[in-house]
VOGU-3710 file (C-alpha; in Angstrom, 3 decimals, decimal comma):
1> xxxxxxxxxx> 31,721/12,731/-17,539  30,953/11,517/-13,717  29,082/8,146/-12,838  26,274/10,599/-12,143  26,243/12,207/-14,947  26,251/9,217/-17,094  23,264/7,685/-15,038  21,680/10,984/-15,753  22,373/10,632/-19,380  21,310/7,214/-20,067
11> xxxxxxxxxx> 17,789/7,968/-17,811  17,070/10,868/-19,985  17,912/8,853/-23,138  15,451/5,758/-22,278  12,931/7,994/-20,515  12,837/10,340/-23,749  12,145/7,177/-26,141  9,419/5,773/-24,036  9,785/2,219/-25,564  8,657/-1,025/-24,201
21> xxxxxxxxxx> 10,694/-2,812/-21,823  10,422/-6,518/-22,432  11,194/-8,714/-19,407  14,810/-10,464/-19,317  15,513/-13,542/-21,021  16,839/-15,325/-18,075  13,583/-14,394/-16,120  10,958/-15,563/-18,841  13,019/-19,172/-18,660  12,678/-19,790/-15,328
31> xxxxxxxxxx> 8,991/-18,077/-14,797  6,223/-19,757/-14,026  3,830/-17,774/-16,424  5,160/-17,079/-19,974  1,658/-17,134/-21,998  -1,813/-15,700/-21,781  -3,574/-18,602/-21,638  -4,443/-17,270/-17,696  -6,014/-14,141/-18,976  -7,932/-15,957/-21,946
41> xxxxxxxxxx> -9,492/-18,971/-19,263  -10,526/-16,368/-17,219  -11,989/-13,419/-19,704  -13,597/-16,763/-21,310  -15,397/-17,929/-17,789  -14,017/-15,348/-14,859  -16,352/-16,990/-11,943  -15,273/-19,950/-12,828  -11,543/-18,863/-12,952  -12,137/-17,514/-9,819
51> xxxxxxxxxx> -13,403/-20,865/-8,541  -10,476/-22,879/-9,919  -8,252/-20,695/-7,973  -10,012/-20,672/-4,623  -9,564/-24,763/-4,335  -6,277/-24,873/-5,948  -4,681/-22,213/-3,545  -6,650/-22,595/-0,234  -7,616/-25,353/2,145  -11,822/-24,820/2,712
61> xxxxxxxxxx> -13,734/-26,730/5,648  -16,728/-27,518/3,363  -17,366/-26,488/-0,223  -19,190/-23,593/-1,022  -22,752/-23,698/-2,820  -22,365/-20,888/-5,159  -18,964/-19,291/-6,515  -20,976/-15,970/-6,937  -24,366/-14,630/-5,495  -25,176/-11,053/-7,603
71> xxxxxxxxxx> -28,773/-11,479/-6,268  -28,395/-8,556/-4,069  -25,706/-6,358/-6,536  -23,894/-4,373/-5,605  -23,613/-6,714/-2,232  -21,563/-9,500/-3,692  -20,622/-12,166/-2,190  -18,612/-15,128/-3,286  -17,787/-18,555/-2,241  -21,507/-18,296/-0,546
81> xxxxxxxxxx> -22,225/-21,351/1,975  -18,343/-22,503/1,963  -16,212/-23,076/5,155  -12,592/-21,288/5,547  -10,381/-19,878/8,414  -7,746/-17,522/7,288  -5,787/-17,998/10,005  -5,500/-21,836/9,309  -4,576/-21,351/5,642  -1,856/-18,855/7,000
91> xxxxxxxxxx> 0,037/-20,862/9,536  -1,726/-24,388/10,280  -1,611/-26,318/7,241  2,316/-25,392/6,675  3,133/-26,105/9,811  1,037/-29,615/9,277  3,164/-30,297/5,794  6,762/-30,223/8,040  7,533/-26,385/7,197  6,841/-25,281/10,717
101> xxxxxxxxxx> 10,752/-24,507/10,510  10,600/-22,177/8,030  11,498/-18,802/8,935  7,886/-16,588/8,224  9,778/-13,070/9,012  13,221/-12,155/9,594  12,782/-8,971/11,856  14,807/-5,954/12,180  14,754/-3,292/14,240  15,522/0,109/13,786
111> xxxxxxxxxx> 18,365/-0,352/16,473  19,782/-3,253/15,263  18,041/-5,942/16,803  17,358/-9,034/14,904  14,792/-11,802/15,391  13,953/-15,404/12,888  10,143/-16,093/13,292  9,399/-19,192/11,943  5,814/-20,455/10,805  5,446/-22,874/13,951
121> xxxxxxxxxx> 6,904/-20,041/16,149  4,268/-17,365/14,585  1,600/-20,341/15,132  1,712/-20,967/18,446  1,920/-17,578/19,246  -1,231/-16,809/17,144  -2,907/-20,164/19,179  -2,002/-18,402/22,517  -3,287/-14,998/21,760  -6,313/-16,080/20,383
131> xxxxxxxxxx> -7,399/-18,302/23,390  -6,486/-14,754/25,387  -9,386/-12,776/23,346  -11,287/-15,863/23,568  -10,677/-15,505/27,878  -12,169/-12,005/27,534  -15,455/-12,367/26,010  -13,940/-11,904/22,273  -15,541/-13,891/19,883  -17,017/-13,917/16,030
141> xxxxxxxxxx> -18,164/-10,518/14,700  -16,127/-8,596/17,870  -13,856/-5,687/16,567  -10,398/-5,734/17,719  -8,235/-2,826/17,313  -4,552/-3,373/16,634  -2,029/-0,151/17,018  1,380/-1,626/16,793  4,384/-0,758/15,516  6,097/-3,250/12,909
151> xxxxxxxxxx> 7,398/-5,539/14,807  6,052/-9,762/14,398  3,869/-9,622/16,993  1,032/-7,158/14,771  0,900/-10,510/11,984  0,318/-12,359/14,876  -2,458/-10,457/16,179  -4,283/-10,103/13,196  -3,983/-13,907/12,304  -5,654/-14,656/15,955
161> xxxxxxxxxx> -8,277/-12,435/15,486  -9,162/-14,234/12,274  -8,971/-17,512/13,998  -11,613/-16,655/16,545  -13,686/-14,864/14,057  -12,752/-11,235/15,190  -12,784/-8,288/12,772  -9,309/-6,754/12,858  -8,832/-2,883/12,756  -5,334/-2,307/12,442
171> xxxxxxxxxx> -4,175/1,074/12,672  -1,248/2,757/11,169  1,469/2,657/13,964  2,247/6,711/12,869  -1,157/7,699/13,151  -2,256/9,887/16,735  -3,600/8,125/19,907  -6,826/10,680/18,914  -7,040/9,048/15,315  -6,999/5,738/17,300
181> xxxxxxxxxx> -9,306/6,540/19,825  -11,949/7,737/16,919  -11,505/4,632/14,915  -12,058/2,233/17,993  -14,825/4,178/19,351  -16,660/4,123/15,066  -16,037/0,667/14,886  -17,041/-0,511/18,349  -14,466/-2,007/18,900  -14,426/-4,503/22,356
191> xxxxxxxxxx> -10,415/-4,813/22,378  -7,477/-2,697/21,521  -3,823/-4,732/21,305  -1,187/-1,938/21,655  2,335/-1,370/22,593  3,795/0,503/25,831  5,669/2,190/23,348  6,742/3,410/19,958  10,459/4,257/19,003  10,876/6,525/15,188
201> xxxxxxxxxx> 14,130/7,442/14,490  15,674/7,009/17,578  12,658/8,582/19,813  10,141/7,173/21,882  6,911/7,976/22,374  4,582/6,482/25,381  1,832/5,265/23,237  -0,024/3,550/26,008  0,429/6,581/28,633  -1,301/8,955/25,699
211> xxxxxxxxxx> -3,538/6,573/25,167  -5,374/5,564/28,182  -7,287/9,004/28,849  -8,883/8,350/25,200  -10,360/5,201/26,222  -11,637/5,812/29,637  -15,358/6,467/28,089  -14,937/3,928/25,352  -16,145/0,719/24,242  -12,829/-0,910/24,543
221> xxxxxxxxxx> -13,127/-3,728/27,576  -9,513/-5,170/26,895  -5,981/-3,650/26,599  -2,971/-6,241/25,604  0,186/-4,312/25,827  3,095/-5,764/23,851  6,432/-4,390/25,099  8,834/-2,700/22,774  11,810/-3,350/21,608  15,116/-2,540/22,644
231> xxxxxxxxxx> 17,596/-2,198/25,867  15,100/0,700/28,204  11,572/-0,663/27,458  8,918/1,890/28,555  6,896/1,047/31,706  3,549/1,654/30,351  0,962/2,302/33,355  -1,743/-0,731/33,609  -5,359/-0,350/34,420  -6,406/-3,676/36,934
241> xxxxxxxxxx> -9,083/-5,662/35,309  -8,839/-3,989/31,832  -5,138/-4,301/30,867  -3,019/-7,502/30,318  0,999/-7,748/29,975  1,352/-9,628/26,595  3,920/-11,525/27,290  2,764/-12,515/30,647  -0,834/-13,473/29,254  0,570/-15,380/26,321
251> xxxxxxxxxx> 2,867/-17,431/28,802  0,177/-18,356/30,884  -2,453/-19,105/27,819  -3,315/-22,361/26,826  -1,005/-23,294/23,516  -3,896/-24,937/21,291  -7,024/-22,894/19,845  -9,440/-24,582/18,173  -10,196/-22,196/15,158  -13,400/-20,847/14,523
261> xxxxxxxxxx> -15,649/-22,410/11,901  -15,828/-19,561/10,018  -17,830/-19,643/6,648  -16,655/-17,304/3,295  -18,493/-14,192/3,812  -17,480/-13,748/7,016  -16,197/-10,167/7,938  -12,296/-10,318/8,342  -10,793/-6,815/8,989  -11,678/-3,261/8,340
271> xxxxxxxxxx> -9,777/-0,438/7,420  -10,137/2,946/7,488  -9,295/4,774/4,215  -9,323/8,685/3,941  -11,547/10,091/1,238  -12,057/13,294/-0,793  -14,252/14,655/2,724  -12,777/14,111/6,178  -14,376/11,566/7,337  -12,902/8,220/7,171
281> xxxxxxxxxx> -13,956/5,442/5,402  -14,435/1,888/6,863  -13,600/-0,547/4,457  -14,424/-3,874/5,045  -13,259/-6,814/3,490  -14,869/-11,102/3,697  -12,753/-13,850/4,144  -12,842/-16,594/1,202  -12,940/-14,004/-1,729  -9,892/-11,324/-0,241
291> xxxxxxxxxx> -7,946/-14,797/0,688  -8,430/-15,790/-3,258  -7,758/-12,658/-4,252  -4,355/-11,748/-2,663  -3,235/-15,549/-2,729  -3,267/-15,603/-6,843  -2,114/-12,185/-7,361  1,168/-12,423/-4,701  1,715/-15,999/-6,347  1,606/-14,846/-10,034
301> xxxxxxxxxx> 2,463/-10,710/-10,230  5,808/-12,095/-7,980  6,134/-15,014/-10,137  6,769/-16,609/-6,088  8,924/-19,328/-5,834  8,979/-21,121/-2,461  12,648/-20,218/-1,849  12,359/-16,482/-2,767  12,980/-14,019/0,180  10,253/-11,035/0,337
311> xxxxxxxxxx> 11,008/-7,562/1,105  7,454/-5,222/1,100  8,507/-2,011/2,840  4,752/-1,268/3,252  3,397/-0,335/6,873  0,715/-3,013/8,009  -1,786/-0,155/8,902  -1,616/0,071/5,337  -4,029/-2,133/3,039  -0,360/-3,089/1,211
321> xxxxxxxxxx> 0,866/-4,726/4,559  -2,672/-6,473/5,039  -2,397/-7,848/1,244  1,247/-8,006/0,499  2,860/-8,314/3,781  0,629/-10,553/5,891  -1,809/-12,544/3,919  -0,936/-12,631/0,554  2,770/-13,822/1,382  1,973/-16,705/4,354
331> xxxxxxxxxx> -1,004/-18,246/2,840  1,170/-18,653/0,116  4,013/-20,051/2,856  6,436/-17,434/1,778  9,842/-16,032/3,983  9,386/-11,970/4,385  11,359/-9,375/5,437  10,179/-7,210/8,016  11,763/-3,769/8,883  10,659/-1,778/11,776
341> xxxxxxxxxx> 11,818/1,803/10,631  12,333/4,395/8,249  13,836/4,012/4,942  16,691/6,795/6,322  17,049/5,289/9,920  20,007/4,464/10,978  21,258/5,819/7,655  19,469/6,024/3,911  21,270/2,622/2,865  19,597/0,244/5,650
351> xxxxxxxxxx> 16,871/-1,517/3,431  19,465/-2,188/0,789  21,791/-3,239/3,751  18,527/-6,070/4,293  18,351/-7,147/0,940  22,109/-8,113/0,928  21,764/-9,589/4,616  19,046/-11,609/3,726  19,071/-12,277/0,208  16,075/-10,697/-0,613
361> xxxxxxxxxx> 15,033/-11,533/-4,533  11,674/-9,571/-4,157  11,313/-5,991/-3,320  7,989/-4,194/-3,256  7,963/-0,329/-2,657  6,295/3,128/-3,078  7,613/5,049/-6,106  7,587/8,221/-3,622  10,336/5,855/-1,454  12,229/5,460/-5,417
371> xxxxxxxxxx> 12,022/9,140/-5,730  13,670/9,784/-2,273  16,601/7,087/-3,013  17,499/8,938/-6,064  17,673/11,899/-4,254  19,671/9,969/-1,954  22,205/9,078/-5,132  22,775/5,422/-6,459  26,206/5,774/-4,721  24,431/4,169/-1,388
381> xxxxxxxxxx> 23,361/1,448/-3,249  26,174/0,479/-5,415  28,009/-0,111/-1,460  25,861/-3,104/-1,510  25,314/-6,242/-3,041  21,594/-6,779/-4,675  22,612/-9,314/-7,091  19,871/-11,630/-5,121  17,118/-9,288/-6,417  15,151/-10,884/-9,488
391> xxxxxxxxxx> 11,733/-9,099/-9,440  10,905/-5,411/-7,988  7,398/-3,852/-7,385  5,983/-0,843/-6,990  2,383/0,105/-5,507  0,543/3,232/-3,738  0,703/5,578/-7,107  1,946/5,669/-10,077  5,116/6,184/-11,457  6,987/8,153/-13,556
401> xxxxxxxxxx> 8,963/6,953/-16,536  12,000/8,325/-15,168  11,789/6,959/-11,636  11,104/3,821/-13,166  14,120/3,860/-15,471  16,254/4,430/-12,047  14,854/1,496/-10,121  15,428/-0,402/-13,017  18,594/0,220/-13,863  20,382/1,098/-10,167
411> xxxxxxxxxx> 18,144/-1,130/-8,291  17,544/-4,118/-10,480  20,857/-4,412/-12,155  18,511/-3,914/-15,302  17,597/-7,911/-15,363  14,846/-6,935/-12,906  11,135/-6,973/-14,484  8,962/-4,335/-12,675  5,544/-5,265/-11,624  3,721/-1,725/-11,533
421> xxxxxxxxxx> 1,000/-2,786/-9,620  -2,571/-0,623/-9,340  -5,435/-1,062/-7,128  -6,938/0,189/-3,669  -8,124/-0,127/-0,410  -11,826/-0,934/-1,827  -10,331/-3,953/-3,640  -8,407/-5,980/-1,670  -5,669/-6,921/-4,046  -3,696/-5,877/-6,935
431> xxxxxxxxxx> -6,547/-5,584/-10,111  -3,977/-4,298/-12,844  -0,295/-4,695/-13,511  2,043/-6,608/-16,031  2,227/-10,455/-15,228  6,141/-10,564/-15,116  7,377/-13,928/-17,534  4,507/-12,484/-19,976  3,864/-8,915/-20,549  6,333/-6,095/-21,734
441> xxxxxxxxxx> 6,975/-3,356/-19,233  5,623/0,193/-20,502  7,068/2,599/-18,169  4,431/5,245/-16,693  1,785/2,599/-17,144  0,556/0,035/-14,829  -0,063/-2,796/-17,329  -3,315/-4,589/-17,916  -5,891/-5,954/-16,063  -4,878/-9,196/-14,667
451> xxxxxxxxxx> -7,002/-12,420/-14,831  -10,512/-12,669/-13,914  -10,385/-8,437/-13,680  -12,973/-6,004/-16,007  -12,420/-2,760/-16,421  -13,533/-0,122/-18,584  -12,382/3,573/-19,374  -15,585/5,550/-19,838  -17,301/8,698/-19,812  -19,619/10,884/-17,302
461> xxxxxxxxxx> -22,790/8,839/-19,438  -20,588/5,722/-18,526  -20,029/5,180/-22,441  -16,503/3,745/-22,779  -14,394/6,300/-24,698  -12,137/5,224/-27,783  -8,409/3,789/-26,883  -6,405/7,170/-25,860  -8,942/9,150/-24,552  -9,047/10,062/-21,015
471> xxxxxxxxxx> -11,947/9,115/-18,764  -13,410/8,032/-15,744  -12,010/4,290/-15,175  -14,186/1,644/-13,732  -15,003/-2,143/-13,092  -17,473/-3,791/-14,859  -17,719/-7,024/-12,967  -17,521/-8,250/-9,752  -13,624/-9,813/-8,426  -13,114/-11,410/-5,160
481> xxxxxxxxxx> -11,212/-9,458/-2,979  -13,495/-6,806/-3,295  -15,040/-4,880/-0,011  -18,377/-6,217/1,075  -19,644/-2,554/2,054  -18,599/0,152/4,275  -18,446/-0,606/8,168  -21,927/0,663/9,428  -22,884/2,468/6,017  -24,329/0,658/3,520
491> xxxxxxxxxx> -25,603/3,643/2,118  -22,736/5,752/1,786  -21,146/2,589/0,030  -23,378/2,548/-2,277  -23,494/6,120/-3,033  -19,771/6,029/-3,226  -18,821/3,738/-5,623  -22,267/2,633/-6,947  -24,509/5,146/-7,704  -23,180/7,130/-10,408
501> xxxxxxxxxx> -22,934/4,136/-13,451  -24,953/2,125/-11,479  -24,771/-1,691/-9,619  -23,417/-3,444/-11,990  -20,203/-0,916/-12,749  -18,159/0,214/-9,377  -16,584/3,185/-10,289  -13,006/3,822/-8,773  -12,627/7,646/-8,636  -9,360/7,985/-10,920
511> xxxxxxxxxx> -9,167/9,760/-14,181  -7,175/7,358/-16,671  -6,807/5,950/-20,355  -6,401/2,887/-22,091  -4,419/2,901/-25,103  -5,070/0,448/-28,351  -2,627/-2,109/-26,299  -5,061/-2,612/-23,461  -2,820/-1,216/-21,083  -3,622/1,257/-18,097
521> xxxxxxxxxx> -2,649/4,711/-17,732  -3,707/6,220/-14,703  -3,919/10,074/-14,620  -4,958/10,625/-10,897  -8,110/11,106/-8,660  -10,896/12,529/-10,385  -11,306/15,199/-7,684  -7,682/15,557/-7,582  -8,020/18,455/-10,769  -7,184/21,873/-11,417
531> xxxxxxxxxx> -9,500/23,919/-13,306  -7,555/26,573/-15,429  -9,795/28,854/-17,643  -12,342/26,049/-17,496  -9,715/22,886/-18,328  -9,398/20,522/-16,595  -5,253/19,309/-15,472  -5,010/16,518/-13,150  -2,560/17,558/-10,613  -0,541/13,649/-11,306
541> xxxxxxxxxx> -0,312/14,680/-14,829  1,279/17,910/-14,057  3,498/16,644/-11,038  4,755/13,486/-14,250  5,233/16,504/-16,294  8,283/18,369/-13,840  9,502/14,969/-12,342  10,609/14,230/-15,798  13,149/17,165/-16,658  16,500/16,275/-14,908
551> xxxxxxxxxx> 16,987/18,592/-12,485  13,932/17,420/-10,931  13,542/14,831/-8,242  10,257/14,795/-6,699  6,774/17,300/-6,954  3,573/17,859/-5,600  1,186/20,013/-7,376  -1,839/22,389/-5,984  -4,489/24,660/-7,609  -5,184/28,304/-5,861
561> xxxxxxxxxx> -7,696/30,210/-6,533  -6,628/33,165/-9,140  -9,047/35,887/-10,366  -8,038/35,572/-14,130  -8,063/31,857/-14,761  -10,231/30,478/-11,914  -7,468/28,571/-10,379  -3,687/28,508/-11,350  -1,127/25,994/-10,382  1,219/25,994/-7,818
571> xxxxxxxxxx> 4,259/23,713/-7,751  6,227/22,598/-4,936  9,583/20,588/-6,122  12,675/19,275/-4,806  15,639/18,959/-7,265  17,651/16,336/-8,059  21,208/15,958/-5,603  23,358/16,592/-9,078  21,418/19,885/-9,775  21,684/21,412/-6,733
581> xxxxxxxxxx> 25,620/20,968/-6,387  25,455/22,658/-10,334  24,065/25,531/-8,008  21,971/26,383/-10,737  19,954/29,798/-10,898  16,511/29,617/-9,360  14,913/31,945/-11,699  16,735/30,439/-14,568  15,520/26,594/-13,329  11,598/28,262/-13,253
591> xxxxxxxxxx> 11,499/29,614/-16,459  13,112/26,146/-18,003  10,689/23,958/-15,640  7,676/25,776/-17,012  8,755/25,824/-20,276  9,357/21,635/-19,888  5,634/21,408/-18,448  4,420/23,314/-21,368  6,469/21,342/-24,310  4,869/17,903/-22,215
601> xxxxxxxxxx> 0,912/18,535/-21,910  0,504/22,619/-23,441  1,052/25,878/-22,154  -2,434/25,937/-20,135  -0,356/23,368/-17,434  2,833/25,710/-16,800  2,743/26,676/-12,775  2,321/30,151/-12,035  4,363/29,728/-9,203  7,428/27,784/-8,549
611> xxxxxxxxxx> 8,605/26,810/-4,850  11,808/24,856/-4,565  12,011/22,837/-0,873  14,533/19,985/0,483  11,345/18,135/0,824  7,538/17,727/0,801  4,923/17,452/3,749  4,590/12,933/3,848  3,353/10,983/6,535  5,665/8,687/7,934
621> xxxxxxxxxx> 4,348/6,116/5,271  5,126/8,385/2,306  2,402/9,804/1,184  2,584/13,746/0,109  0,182/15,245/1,642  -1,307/17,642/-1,174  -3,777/18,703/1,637  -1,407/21,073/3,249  -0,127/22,241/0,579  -3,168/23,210/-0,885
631> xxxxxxxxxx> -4,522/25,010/2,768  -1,122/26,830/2,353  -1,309/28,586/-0,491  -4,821/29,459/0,095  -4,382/30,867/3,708  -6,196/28,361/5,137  -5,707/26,168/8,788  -3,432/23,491/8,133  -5,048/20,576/9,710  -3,695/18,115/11,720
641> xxxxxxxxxx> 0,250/17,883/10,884  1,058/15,620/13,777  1,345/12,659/11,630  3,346/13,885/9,524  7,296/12,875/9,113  8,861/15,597/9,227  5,887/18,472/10,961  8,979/21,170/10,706  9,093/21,201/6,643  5,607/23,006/6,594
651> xxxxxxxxx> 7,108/25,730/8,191  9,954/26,038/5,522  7,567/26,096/3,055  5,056/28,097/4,832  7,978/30,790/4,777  8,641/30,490/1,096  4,883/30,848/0,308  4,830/34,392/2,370  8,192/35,476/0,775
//
């Protein structure tokens, strides 16, 4: 039997028992949490838990006057009356304790480049860049759009915008120079800090040049341009009066910026989130209660040590890289690693590469990234050494017992724990998961709620179901990182997540269960279903179903209209490296997947049609985009495909659709 084919063995073994997975002995010893005396404090008194937190974890400029205002539910607001910059508790008051040289980021580029940013380095330049917006006009409640690749200098710029009391709207470095334009021009935005270029995968595109005909009409008064990296920088053309050279306006800044005296509630960034229409969603998030939020959950779901080395793989433009790659890690005075590229770029063993370079004990990812390493095959990352890894993470969606099994066992040596972290946008920070020195692991669930979080599994009355039973899942209480409404729509925020259980219940959108343990299994968006002779299938539930036969590495699921059953399903999968060198029968692999979807949830959920592709419509961050999918199998106008990864895979499967 091969190495592969013992892997594949042993992953079908432990995914087929689906036991609990308690965390190593060696972890528990050294781990900072081994009880539940966190969860019983806070379920006793959760404001006050909350409140504890706040002054252990974060310096405040004057104490607040009330932990909690519900006066004006569902408006929120916590830490009302109290003083904080988060731009301070970032940089300033390490810097102030003698850790100014501390390296905040090690950098890497996607061509090899390498840069140490230290706290007092990341300081100063935060100081400079600030007093630069304040030079232009920019000052508390402004909107300040940041399109940057990932490279130190977007932390930078979102930390001075906080200083000064800006609202950051970072956004993500793949998205279009249109998407950009639309989001500075919705959010008013006075400033936009953008590079002359971006390089993906060894290309460059002139972001500046594309962008500068989108802003001619717009609200944007400022342009800082940050050069890119690498040996032929881009000359990006500059508009007199309007556009500044970064690193010519940061030289010539004053190094000192008195920071903005900033109370709780004020706004801190906004970011816009797609929904189930197309258009976008401004989120936006307050200062004191997101900073408690994301400073308690990266300390404890981590079980952070000050000398761990961090490794999110998460985009900035992504909620992730504001939470768990910006705030959540400095204010908590944590080293990060920061990679500029793609997980395949220069080759599909680079962030493993990082992890032995640096050392990296903490590695936070995107099951959809786990699902294309395995695809990949464990050989890339047996060539390295990860024995510095102690804790992985996983966040964006959930996953699957048998991706989970992998990570575990290739990834983490198996004396990993996995912290399977849900949450959203909307919330700020992580709300459910498995505290790592305390719970068991249960593979395909996310854990349960973490300290000072409520949340209920209920019904369309907004009864809560018995343990089991799927339902609609929601949060019964308020939490502090949560949004404080949506940017310029009060309304539709309340309408959104509000209206249908009412003020006191925000209800999340995801179909899920809770089973007699308390933990969380989430099923998928509860407009994400198929409707097959009037049952309902979530299409995550399906797409769980064929990721967990052998053969299979990766699926996306779609309903299409069909005249017999109202909609069937339509799979689109990618099989596993192992399989496809079996050359194994197409017709013969259909029949068997449907038959393994059938034996998992009933023979209602078997896919009427079966379409085998190297790989699925993502955007550069990951994320399958069912959208396309769906508008292909129904005929329909694809959309927008520009931000996707890889644009020419829609027309592979576009072919096998017409076949």
């Amino acid at each position: 039997m091969t190495t592969q084919q013992s892997l594949e063995a042993l992953l079908t073994a432990r995914t087929s028992a689906g036991e609990d997975v308690p965390p190593p002995a060696a972890f528990v010893a050294a781990a900072t949490e081994t009880d539940d005396s966190a969860r019983e404090r806070a379920a006793a008194d959760p404001v006050g838990f909350w409140g504890e937190q706040a002054k252990d974890l974060l310096d405040w400029t004057r104490p607040w006057d009330e932990t909690l205002d519900e006066s004006n539910a569902p408006f929120y607001r916590w830490f009302k009356g109290g003083g904080i910059n988060a731009s301070t508790n970032a940089l300033d008051r390490h810097v102030a304790a003698g850790r100014g040289d501390k390296v905040a980021f090690h950098w890497a580029g996607e061509e090899g480049e390498t840069r140490d940013v230290t706290y007092a380095e990341l300081l100063d330049t935060t100081e400079r860049l600030a007093n630069v917006l304040r030079s232009r006009g920019i000052g508390q409640g402004d909107v300040v759009g940041i399109f940057l690749p990932m490279v130190p200098e977007v932390a930078a710029a979102m930390l001075a915008c906080a200083r000064i009391g800006a609202i950051h709207n970072v956004v993500f470095g793949g998205f279009s120079v249109e998407s950009v334009a639309e989001r500075m021009e919705v959010s008013s935005a006075k400033a936009l800090i953008t590079a002359a270029g971006a390089r993906r995968k060894g290309k460059f595109a002139e972001t500046k040049k594309q962008l500068d005909p989108l802003l001619e009409d717009s609200t944007i008064e400022t342009v800082i341009v940050v050069p890119i990296a690498g040996d032929t920088p881009l000359q990006a053309p500059m508009k007199e009066g309007r556009d500044l050279d970064f690193t010519e306006a940061i030289a010539a800044a004053d190094p000192h910026c008195e920071p903005a005296d900033t109370d709780a509630e004020t706004p801190l960034f906004i970011l816009y989130s797609s929904g189930s229409t197309a258009k976008p969603k401004g989120i936006l998030h307050g200062t004191g209660g997101y900073l408690t939020g994301v400073a308690w959950t990266f300390r404890h779901q981590f079980d952070f040590k000050d000398d761990d080395v961090y490794f999110c793989s998460a985009d900035v433009g992504w909620v992730t890289g504001h939470s768990y790659m910006v705030y959540g890690p400095l204010v908590n005075g944590a080293t990060s690693v920061m990679y500029e590229g793609a997980p395949d770029y220069p080759h599909k063993g680079i962030w493993w590469e990082l992890i032995e370079r640096h050392k990296a004990t903490i590695f936070y990812t995107a099951p959809t990234a786990i699902r294309a390493c395995m695809k990949w095959g464990a050989e890339l990352i047996g060539e390295h050494d990860l024995s510095s890894l102690r804790l992985l993470g996983t966040v964006g969606e959930p996953i699957n017992p048998k991706a989970w099994h992998w990570y575990s066992e290739v990834v983490g040596g198996g004396r990993c724990p996995i912290v399977d972290t849900w949450w959203q946008t909307e919330t700020g920070h992580t709300m459910v998961t498995t505290l790592p020195g305390v719970d068991d692991a249960r593979p395909g669930s996310c854990g349960r709620p973490l300290p000072g979080v409520s949340i209920e599994v209920v019904d369309e009355d907004g009864k809560p179901v018995e343990a089991g039973t799927q339902g609609l899942l929601t949060v019964t209480k308020p939490w502090p990182g949560m949004l404080q409404t949506l940017h310029g729509d009060d309304d539709r925020y309340v309408s959104t997540y509000f209206e249908k259980f009412g003020k006191d219940r925000y209800f999340v959108g995801d179909f899920a269960r809770l089973d007699p343990d308390g933990y969380l299994w989430v099923i998928g968006r509860a407009d994400d279903v198929i409707k097959v002779s009037g049952h309902r299938l979530s299409t995550a539930e399906v797409e769980s179903a064929l990721v967990s036969h052998p053969a299979v590495a990766e699926a996306a699921v779609v309903g299409m209209h069909d005249d017999d059953t109202g909609q069937a399903i339509v799979a689109f999968v990618t099989i596993d490296g192992a399989a496809e060198e079996a050359g194994r029968d197409q017709d013969e692999l259909i029949a068997d997947l449907r038959e393994h979807v059938a034996g998992r949830i009933g023979k209602l959920a078997r896919p009427k049609a079966i379409h085998f592709t190297p790989d699925l419509p993502k955007t550069r961050s990951g994320k399958i985009m069912r959208r396309i999918l769906r508008n292909l199998v129904e005929g329909k106008d694809l959309g927008d495909t520009s931000t996707l990864k890889d644009p020419a895979i829609v027309d592979e499967i576009a072919a096998q659709v017409r076949d």
